[in-house]
VOBA-1610 file (N, C-alpha, C; in pm, whole numbers, padded with zeros to 5 digits, always signed):
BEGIN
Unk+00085-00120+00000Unk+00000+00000+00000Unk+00088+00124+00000Unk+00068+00224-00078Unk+00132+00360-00065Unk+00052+00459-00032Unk+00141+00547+00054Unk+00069+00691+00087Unk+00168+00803+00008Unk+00117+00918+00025Unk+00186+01030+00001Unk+00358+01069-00011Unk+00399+00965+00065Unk+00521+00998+00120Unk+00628+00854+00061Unk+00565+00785-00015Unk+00586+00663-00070Unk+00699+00689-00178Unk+00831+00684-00212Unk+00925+00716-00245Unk+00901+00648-00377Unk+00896+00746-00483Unk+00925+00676-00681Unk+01064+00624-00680Unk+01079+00527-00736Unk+01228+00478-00767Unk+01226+00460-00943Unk+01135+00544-00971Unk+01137+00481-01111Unk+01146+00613-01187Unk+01179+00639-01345Unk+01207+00757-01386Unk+01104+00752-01510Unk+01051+00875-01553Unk+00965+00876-01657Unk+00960+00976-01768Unk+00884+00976-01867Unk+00882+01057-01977Unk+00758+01062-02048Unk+00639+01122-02021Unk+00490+01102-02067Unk+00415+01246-02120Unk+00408+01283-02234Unk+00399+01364-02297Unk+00263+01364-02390Unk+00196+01481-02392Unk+00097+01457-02476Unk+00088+01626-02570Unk+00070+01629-02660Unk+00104+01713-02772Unk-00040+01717-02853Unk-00124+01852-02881Unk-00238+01850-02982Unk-00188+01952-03015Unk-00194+01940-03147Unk-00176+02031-03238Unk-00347+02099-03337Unk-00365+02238-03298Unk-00470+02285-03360Unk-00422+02375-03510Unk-00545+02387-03585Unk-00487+02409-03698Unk-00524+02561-03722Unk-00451+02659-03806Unk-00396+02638-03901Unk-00260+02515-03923Unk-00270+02433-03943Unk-00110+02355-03937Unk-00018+02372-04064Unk+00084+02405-03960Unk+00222+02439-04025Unk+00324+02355-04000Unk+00409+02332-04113Unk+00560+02223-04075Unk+00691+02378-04029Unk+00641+02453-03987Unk+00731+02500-03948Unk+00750+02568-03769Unk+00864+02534-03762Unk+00825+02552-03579Unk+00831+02726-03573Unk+00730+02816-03503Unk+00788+02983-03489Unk+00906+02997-03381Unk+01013+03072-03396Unk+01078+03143-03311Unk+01029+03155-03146Unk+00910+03274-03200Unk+00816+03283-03094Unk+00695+03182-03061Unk+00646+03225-02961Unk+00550+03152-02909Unk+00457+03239-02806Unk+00342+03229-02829Unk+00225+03369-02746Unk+00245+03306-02593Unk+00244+03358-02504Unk+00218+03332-02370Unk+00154+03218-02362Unk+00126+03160-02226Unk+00080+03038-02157Unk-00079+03103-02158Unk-00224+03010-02188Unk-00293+03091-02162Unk-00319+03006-02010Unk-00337+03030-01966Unk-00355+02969-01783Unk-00513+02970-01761Unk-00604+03023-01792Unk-00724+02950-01805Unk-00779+02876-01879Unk-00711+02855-02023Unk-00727+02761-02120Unk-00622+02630-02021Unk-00593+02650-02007Unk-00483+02555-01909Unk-00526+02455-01844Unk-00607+02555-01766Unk-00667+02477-01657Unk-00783+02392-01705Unk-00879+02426-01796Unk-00952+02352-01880Unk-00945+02212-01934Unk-00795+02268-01964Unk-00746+02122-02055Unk-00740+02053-01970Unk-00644+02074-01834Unk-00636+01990-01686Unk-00783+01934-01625Unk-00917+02002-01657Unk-00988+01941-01594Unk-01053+01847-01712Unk-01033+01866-01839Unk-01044+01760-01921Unk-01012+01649-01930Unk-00892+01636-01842Unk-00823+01486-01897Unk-00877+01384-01798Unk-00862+01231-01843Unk-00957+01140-01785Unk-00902+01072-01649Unk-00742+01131-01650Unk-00705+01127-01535Unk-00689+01203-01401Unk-00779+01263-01460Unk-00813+01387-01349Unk-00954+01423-01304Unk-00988+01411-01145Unk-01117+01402-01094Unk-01137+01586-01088Unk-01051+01590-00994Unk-01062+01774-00985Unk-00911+01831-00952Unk-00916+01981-01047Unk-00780+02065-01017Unk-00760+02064-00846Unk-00702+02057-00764Unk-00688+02128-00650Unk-00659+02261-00605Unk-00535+02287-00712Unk-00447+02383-00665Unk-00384+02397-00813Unk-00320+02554-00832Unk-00253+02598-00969Unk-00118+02634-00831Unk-00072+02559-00886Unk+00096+02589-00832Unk+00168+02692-00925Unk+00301+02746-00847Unk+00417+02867-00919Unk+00464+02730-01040Unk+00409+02860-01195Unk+00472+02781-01298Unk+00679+02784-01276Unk+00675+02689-01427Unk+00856+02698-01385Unk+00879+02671-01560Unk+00992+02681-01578Unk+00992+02649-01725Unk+01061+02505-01751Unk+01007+02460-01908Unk+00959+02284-01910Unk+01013+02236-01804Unk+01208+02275-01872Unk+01327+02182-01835Unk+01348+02181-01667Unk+01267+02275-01610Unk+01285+02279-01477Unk+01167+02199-01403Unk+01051+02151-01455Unk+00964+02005-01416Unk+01037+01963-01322Unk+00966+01947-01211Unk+00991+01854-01071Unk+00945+01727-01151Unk+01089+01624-01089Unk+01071+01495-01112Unk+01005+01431-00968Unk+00904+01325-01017Unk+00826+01276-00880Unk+00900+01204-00836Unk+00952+01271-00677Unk+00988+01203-00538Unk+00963+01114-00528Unk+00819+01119-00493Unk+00717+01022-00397Unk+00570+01061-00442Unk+00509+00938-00410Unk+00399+00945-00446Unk+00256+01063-00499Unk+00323+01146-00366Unk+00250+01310-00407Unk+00293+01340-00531Unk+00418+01351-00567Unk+00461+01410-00681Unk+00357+01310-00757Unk+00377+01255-00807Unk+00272+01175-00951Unk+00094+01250-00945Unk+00113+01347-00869Unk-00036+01426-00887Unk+00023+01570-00918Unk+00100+01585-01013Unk+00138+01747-01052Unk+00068+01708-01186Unk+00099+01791-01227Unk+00007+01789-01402Unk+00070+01971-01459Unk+00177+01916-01545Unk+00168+02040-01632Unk+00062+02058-01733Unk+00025+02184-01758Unk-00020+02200-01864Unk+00014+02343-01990Unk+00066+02342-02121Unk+00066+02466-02172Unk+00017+02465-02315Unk-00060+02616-02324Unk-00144+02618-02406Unk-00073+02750-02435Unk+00008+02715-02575Unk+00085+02812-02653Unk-00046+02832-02787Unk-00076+02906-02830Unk-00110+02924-02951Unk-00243+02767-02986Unk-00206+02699-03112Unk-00226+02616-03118Unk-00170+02529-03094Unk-00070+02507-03031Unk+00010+02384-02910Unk-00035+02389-02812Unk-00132+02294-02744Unk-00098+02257-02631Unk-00072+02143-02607Unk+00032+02104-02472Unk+00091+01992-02443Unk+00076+01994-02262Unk+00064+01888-02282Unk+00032+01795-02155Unk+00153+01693-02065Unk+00172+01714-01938Unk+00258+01632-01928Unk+00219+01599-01765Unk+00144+01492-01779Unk+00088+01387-01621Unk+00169+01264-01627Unk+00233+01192-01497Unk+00255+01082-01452Unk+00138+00978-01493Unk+00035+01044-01467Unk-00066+00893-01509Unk-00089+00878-01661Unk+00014+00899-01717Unk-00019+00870-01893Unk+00075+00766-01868Unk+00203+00752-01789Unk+00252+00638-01817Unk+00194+00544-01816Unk+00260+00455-01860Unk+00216+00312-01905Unk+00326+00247-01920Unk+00284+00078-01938Unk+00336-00011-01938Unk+00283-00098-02085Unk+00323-00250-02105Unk+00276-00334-02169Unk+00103-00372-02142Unk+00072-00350-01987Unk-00075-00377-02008Unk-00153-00264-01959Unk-00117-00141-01870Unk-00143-00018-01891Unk-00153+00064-01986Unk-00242+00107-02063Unk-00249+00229-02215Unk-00330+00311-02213Unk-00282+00392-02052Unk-00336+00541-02018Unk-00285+00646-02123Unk-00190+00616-02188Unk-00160+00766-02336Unk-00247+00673-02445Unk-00277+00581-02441Unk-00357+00557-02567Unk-00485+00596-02510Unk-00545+00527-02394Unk-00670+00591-02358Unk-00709+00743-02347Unk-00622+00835-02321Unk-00630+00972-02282Unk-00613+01032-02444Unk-00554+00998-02555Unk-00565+01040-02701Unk-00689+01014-02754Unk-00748+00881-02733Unk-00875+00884-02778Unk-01020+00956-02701Unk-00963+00961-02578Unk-01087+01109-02504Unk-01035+01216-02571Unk-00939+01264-02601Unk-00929+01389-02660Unk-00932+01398-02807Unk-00951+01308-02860Unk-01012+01289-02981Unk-01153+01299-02982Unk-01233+01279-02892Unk-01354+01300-02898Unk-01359+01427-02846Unk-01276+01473-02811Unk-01316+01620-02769Unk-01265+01692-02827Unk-01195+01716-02939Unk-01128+01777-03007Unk-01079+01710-03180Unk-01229+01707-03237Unk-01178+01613-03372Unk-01098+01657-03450Unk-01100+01831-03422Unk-01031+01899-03526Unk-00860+01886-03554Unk-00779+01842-03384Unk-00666+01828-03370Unk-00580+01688-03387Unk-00484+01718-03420Unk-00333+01598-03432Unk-00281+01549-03349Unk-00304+01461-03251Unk-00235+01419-03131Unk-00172+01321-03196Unk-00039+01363-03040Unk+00076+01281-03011Unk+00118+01280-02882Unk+00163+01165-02860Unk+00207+01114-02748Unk+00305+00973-02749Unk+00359+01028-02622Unk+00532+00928-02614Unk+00519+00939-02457Unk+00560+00805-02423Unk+00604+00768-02309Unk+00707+00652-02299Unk+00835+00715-02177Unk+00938+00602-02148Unk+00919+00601-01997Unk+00920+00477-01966Unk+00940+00436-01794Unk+01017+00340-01820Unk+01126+00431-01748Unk+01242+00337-01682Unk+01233+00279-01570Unk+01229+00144-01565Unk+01175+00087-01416Unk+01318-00037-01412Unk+01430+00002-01463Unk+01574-00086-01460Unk+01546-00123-01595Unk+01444-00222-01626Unk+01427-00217-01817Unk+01320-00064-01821Unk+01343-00011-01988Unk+01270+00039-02042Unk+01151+00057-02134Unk+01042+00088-02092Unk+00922+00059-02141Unk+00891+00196-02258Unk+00909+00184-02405Unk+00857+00326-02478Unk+00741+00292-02555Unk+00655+00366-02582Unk+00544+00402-02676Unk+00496+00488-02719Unk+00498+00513-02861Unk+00426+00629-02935Unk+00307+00639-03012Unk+00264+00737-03033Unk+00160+00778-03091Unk+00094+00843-03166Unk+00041+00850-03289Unk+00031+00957-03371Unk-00102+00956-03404Unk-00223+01004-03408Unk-00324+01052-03408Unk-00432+01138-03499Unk-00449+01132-03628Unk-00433+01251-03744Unk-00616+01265-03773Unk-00666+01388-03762Unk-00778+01411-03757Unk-00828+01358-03872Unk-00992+01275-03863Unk-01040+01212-03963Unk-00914+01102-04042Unk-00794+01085-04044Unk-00726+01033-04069Unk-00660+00887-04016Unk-00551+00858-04062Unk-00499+00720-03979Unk-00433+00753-03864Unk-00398+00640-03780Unk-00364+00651-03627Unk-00227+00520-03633Unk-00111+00573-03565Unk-00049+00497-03552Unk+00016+00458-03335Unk+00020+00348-03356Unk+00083+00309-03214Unk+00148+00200-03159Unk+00269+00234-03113Unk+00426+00170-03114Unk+00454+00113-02983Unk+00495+00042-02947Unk+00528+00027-02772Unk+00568-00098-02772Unk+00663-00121-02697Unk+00747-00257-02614Unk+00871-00239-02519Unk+00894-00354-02460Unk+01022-00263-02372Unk+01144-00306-02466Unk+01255-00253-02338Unk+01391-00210-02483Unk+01465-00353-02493Unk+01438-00488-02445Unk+01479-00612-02418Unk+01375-00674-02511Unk+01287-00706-02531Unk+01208-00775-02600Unk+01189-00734-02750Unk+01095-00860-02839Unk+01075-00867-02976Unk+00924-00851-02997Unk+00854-00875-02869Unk+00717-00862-02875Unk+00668-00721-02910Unk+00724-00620-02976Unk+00653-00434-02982Unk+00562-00450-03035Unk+00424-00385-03034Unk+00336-00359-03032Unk+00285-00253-03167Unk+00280-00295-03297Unk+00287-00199-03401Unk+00166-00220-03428Unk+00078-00066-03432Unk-00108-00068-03433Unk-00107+00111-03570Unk-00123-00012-03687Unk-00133+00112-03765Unk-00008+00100-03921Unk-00021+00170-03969Unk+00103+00186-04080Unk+00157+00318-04069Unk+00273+00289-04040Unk+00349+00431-04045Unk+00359+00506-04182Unk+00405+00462-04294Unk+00378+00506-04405Unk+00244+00582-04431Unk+00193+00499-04433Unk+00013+00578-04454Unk-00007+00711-04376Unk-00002+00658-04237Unk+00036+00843-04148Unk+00121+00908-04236Unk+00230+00906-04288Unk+00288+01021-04330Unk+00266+01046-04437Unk+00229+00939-04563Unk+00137+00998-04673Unk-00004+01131-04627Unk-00064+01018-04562Unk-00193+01120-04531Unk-00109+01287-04474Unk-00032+01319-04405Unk+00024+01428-04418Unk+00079+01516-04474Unk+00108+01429-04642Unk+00203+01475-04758Unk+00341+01491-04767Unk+00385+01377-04652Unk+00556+01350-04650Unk+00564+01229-04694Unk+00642+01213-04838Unk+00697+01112-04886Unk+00791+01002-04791Unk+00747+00894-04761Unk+00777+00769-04665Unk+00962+00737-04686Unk+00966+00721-04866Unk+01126+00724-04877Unk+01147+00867-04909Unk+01141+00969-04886Unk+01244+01063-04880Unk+01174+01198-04770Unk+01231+01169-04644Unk+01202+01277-04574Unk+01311+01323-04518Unk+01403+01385-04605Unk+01526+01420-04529Unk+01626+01405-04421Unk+01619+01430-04371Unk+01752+01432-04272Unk+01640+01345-04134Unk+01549+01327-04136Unk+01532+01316-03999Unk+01550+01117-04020Unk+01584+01073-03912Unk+01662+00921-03900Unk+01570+00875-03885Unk+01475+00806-03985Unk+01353+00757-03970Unk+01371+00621-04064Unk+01391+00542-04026Unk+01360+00408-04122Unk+01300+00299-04111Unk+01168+00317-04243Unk+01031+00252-04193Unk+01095+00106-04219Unk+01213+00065-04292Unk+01211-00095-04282Unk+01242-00153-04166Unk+01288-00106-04052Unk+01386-00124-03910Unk+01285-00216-03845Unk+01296-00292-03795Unk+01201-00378-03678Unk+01139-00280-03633Unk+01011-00284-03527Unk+00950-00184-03489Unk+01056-00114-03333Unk+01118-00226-03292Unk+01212-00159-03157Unk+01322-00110-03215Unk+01382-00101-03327Unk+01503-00065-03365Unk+01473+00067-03448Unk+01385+00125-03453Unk+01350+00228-03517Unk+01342+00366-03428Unk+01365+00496-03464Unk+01383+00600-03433Unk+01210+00654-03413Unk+01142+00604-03306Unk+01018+00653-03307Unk+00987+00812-03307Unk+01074+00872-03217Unk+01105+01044-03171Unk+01136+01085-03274Unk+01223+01074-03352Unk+01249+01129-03475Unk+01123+01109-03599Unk+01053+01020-03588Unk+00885+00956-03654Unk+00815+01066-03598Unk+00775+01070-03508Unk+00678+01192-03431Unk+00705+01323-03498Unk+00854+01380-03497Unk+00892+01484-03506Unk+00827+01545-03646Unk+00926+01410-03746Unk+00887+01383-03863Unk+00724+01445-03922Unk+00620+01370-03840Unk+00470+01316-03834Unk+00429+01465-03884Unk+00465+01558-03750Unk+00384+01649-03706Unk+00470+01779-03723Unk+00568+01774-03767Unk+00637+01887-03858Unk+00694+01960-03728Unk+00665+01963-03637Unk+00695+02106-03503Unk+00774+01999-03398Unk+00867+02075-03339Unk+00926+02065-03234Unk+00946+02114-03115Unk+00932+02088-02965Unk+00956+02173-02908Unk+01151+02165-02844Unk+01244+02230-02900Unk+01345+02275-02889Unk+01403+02258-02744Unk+01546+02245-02702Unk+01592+02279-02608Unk+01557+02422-02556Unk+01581+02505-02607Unk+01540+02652-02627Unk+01431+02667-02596Unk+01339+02600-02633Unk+01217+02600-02586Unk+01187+02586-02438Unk+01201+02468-02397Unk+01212+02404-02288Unk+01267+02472-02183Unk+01342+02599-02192Unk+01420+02661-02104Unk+01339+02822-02099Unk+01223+02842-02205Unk+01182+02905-02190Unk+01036+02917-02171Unk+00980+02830-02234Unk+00837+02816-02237Unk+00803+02736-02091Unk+00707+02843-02020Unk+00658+02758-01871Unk+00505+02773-01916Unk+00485+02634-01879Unk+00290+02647-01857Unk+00283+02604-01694Unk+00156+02620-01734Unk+00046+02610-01567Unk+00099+02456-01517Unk+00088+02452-01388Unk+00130+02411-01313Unk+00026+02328-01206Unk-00015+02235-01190Unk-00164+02187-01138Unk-00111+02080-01034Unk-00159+02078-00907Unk-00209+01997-00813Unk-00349+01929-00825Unk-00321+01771-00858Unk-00464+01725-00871Unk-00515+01619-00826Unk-00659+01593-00804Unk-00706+01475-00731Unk-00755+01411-00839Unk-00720+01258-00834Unk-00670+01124-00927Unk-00822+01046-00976Unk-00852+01038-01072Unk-01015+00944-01076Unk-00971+00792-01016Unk-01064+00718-00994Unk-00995+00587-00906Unk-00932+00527-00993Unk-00981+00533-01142Unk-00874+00434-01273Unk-00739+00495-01251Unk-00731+00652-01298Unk-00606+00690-01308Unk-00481+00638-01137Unk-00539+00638-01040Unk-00517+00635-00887Unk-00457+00478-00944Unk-00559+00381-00988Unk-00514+00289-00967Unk-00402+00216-01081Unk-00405+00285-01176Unk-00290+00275-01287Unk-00209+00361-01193Unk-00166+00428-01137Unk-00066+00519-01147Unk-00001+00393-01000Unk-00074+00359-00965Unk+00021+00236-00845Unk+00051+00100-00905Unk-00006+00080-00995Unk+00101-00074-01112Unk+00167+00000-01152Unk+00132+00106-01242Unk+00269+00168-01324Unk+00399+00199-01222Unk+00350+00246-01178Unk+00509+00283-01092Unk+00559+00280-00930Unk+00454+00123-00907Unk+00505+00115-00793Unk+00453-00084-00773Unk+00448-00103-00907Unk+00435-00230-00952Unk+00528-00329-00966
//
C-alpha cells in the first residue's frame, strides 16, 4: 500500500502534444504566452483527473519537478501556446498492459476532432518501457510500444500511410533518421513523431516556455494505474 510519502524509484517521460490548426511544418521562433485558463480547462479535461486542486508557481519545461514520492505523480503540467498545447501527467505512463496515453488520445479525440495528437512515453523501471503515438484528424492513427529487451513491440497502424496522409513522402524525408524498414524496436520513433507532425519543441524552448502548473485529485482508474505503473 502507498501513501503520500511513498518514495518513486522509477524515472519517466509522458507527454501529450495536440496540435490545432492552421497547421504548419514550421516551428515559430516565438511563441504567445501560456494561456492559464485555457490551461486549466485542458487539466480538468483529462480522464485522469477528478478535480484541479491547486494551480501551483509555474517553472519552465526543463525545470519540471521529477516525482519524489507518491504526491509528486499528482502534478500535471499544462501549456497552451497558440495552437500547441501539451500535456505532461505521470498517469499517462504506461506499461505493456497499462495504455493510459492511448486511452487519454482517444478522449481527446472526442473532444477535439479537429486536432493531431501525439504522445510518447518512457518508464524506466531498470528495463525500459517506450510508446508512441500519432493521431491525425479524420485520418490514420499509428501506435508503437514494447520494452527495450524484447521482440514482442506492439505496431497498431502503418506508419507510411500516417505520413502519406500528411504529404511526407515515406522514402524521402530528409535528414530526420527515420527508417520505416527497421524492426518496430530498432526504429527511431522520436524522430517519426517529429517527422509526423512537422513542429518541435526545442531545447530553447524548454528553457523558456513555462505552462500552468496543477495539483490534482486522481479518478480511481487513473489512482489505480498510477500504483502498477510505478510502484508495480
Amino acid at each position: 500500500m502507498t501513501d503520500d510519502s511513498t518514495p518513486v524509484d522509477k524515472w519517466g517521460h509522458y507527454e501529450l502534444t495536440l496540435l490545432f490548426p492552421p497547421f504548419t511544418r514550421n516551428t515559430p521562433e516565438t511563441a504567445p504566452p501560456n494561456d492559464p485558463g485555457r490551461a486549466r480547462r485542458v487539466a480538468e479535461s483529462l480522464g485522469t483527473v477528478a478535480e484541479v486542486l491547486e494551480e501551483l508557481p509555474s517553472c519552465a519545461l526543463d525545470e519540471l519537478p521529477h516525482p519524489e514520492t507518491r504526491a509528486g505523480l499528482d502534478i500535471v503540467a499544462v501549456g497552451c501556446w497558440g495552437g500547441t498545447v501539451l500535456v505532461v501527467d505521470p498517469a499517462l505512463a504506461g506499461d505493456a498492459v497499462v495504455a493510459a496515453m492511448a486511452e487519454e488520445a482517444g478522449r481527446q479525440r472526442e473532444l477535439h476532432p479537429e486536432a493531431r495528437i501525439a504522445g510518447s512515453v518512457l518508464l524506466d523501471a531498470g528495463q525500459e518501457y517506450e510508446e508512441h503515438l500519432v493521431d491525425l484528424p479524420g485520418g490514420p492513427a499509428l501506435r508503437v510500444g514494447g520494452w527495450d529487451d524484447g521482440d514482442d513491440w506492439t505496431l497498431e497502424g502503418d506508419p507510411a500511410e500516417v505520413l502519406r496522409a500528411l504529404g511526407v513522402d515515406p522514402a524521402d524525408h530528409g535528414d530526420a533518421d527515420v527508417d520505416l524498414d527497421e524492426e518496430p524496436r530498432h526504429a527511431d520513433w522520436d524522430a517519426y513523431v517529429l517527422l509526423a507532425l512537422g513542429r518541435q519543441i526545442t531545447d530553447d524552448d524548454r528553457s523558456r516556455l513555462r505552462p500552468s502548473l496543477f495539483r490534482v485529485r486522481r479518478t480511481d482508474r487513473a489512482a489505480a494505474n498510477l500504483t502498477d505503473v510505478w510502484f508495480g
